[in-house]
N, CA, C and O of each residue as an XYZ file, in Angstrom:
348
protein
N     -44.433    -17.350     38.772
C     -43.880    -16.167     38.184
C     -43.716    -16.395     36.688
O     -43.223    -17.465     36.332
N     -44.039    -15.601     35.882
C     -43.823    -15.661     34.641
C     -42.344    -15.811     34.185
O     -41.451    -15.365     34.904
N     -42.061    -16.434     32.999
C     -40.940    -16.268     32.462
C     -40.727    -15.049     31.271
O     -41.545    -14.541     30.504
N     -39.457    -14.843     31.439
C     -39.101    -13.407     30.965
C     -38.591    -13.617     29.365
O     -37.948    -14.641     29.134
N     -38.804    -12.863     28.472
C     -38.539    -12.792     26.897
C     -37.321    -13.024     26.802
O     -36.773    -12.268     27.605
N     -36.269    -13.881     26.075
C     -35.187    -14.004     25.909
C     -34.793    -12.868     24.773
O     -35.593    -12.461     23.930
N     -33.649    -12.499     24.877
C     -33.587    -11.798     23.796
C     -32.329    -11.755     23.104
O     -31.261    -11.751     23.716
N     -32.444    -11.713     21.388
C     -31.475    -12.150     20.654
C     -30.561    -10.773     20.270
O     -30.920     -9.673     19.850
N     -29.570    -11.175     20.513
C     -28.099    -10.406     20.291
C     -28.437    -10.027     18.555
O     -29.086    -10.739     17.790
N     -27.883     -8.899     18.280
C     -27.501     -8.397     16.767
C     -26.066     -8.782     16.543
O     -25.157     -8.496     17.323
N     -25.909     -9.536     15.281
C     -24.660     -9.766     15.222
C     -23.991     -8.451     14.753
O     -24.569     -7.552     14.143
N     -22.951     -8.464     15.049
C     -21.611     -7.263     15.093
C     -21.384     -6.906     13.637
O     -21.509     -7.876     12.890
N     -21.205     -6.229     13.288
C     -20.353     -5.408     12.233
C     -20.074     -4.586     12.150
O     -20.903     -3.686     12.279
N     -18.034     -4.115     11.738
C     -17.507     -3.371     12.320
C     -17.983     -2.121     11.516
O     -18.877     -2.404     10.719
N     -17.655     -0.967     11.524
C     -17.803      0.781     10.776
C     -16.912      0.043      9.502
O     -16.132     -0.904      9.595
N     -17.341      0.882      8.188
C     -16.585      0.509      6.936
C     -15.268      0.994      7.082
O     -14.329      0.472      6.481
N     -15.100      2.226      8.050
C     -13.760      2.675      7.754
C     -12.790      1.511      8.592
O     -11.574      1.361      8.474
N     -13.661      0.805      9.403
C     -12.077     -0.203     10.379
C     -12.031     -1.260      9.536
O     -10.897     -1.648      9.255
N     -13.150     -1.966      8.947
C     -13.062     -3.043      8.488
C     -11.603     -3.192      7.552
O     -11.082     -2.123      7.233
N     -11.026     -4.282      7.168
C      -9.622     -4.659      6.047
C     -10.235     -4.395      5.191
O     -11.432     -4.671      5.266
N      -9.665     -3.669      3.840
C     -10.083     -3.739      2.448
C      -9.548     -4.937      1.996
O      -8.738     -5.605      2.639
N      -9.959     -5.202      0.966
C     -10.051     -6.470     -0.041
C      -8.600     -6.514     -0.296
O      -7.900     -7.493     -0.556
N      -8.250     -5.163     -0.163
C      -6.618     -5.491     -1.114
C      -5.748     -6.053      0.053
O      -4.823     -6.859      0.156
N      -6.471     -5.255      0.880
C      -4.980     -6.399      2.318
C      -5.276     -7.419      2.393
O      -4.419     -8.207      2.792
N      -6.596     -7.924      2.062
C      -6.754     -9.565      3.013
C      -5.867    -10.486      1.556
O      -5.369    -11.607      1.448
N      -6.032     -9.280      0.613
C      -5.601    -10.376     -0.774
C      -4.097    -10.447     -1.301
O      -3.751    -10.799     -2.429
N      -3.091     -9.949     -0.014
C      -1.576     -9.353     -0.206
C      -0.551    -11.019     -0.786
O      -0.436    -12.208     -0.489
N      -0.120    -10.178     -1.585
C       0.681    -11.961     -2.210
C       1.584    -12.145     -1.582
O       1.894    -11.202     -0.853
N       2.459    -13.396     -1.519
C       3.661    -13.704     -0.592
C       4.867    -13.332     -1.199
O       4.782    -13.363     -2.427
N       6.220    -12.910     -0.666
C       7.022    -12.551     -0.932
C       7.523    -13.311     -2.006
O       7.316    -14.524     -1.972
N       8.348    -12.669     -3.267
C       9.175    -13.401     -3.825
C      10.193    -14.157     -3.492
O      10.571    -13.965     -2.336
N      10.753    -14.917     -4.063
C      11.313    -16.033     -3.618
C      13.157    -15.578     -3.182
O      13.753    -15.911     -2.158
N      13.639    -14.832     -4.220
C      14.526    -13.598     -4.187
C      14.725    -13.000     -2.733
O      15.834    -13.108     -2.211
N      14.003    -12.564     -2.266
C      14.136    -11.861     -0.683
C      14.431    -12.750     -0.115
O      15.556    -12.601     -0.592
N      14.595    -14.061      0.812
C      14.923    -14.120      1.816
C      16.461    -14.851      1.598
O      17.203    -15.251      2.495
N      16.751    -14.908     -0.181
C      17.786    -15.658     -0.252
C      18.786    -14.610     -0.299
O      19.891    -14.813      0.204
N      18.359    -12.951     -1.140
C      18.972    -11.886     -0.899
C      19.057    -11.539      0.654
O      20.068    -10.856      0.813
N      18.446    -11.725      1.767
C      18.787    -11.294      2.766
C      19.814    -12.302      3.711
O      20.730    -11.879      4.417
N      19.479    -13.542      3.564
C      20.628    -14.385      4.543
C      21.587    -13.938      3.223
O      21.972    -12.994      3.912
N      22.207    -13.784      2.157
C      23.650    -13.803      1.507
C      23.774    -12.721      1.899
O      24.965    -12.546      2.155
N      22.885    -11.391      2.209
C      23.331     -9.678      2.898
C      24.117     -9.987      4.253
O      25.113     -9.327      4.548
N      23.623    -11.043      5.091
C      24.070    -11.868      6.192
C      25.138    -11.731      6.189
O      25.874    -10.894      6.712
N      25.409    -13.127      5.175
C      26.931    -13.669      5.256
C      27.640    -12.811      4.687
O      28.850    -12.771      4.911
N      27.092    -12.034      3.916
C      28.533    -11.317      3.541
C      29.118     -9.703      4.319
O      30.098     -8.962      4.233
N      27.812     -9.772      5.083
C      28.692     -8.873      6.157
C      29.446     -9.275      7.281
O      30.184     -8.456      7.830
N      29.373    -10.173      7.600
C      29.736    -10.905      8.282
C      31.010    -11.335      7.624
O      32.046    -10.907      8.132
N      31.087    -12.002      6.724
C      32.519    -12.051      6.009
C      33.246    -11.248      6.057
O      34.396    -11.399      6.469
N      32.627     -9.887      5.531
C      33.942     -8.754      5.313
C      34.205     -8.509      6.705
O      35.372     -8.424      7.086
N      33.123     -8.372      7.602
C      33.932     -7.941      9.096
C      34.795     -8.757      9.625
O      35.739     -8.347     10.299
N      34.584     -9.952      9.394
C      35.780    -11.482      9.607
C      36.980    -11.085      9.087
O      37.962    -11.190      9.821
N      37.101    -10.701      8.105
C      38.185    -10.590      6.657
C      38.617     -9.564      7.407
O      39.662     -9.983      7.906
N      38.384     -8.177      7.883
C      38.742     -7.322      8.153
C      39.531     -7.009      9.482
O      40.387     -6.126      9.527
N      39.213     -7.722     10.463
C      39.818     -8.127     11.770
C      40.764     -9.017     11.755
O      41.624     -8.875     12.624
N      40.926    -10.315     10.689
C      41.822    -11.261     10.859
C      43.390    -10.989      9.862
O      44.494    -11.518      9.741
N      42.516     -9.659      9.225
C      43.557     -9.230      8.190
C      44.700     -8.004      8.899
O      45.684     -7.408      8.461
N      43.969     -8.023     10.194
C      44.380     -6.466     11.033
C      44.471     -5.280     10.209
O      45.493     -4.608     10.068
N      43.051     -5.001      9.532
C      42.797     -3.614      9.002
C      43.403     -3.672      7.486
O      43.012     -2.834      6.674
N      44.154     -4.451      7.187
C      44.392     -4.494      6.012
C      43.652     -4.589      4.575
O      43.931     -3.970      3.548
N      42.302     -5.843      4.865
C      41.739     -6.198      3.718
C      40.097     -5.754      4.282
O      39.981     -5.487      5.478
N      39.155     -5.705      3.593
C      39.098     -5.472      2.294
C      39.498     -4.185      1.454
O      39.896     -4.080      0.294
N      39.353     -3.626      2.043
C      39.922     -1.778      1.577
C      40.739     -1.149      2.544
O      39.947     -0.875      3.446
N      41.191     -0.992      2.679
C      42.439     -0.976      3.243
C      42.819      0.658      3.640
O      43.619      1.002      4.510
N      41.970      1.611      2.701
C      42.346      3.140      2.564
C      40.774      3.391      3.088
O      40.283      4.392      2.566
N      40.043      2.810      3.849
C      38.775      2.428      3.934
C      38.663      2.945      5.390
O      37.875      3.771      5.850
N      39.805      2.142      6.092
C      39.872      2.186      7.607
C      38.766      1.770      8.243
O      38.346      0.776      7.651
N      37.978      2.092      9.315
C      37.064      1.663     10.006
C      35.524      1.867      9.097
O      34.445      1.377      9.430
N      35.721      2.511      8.185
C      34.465      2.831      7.390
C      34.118      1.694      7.152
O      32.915      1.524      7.352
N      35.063      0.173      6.546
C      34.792     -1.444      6.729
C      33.609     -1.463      7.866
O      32.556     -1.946      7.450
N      33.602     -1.088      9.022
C      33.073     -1.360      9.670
C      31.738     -1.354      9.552
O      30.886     -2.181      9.878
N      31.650      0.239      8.776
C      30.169      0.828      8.419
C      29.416     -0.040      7.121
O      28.214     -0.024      6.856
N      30.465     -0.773      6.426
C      29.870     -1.081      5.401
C      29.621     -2.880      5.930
O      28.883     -3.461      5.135
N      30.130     -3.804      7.141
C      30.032     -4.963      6.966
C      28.846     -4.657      8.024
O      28.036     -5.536      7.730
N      28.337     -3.989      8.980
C      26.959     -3.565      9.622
C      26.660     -3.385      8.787
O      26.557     -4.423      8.132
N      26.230     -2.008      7.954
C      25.347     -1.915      7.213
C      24.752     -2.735      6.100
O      23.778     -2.312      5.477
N      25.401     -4.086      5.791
C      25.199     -5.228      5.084
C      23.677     -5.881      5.544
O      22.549     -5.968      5.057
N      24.442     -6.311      6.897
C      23.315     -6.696      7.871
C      21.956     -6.290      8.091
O      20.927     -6.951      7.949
N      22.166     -4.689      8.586
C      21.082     -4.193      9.031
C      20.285     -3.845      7.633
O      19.094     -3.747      7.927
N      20.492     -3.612      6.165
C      20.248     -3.667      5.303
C      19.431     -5.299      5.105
O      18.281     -5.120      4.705
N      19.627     -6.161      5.213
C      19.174     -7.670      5.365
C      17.763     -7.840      6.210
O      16.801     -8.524      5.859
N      17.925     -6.734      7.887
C      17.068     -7.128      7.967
C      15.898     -6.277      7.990
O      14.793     -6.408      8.517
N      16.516     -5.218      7.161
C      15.172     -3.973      6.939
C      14.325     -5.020      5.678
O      13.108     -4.911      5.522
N      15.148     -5.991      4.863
C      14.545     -7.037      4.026
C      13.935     -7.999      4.191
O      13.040     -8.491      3.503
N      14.746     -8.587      5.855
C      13.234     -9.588      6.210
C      12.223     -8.786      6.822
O      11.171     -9.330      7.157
N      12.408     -7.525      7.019
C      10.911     -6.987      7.547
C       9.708     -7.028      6.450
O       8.518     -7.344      6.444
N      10.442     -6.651      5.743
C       9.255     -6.816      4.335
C       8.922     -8.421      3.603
O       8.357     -8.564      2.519
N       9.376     -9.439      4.404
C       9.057    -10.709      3.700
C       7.184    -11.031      4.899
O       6.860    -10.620      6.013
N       6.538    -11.830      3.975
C       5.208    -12.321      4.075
C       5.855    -13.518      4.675
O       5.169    -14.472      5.043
């Protein structure tokens, strides 16, 4: 029996529109600033909510009331809308 033609594959290449542009593959790494601004966004929400419970509502603002609350979360979650954006 005869043998049959092997046949060579075309290599792949994707449509121009899927391929990465140049500018993403070439994205720089985060400044150095962000991740030290985001762990101190950390601790210091974390502080004031500490400060604020051990003070029984008293400190840090005091005419503030539970709004403390909104501001030692929102420290945080502010932190890590910042490590989302670190490389």
């Amino acid at each position: 029996m005869p043998k049959s033609q092997v046949r060579k594959k075309k290599v792949y290449t994707p449509p121009t529109d899927v391929r990465p542009s140049a500018a993403q593959a070439a994205k720089k790494p985060s400044p150095i600033w962000l991740p030290i601004t985001a762990v101190a966004m950390i601790f210091a929400g974390i502080g004031w909510l500490v400060v604020y419970y051990l003070s029984e509502t008293a400190y840090p603002v005091e005419s503030w009331g539970y709004w403390n609350l909104a501001v030692g979360f929102g420290s945080m979650v502010a932190s890590l809308i910042l490590l989302s954006r670190w490389r």
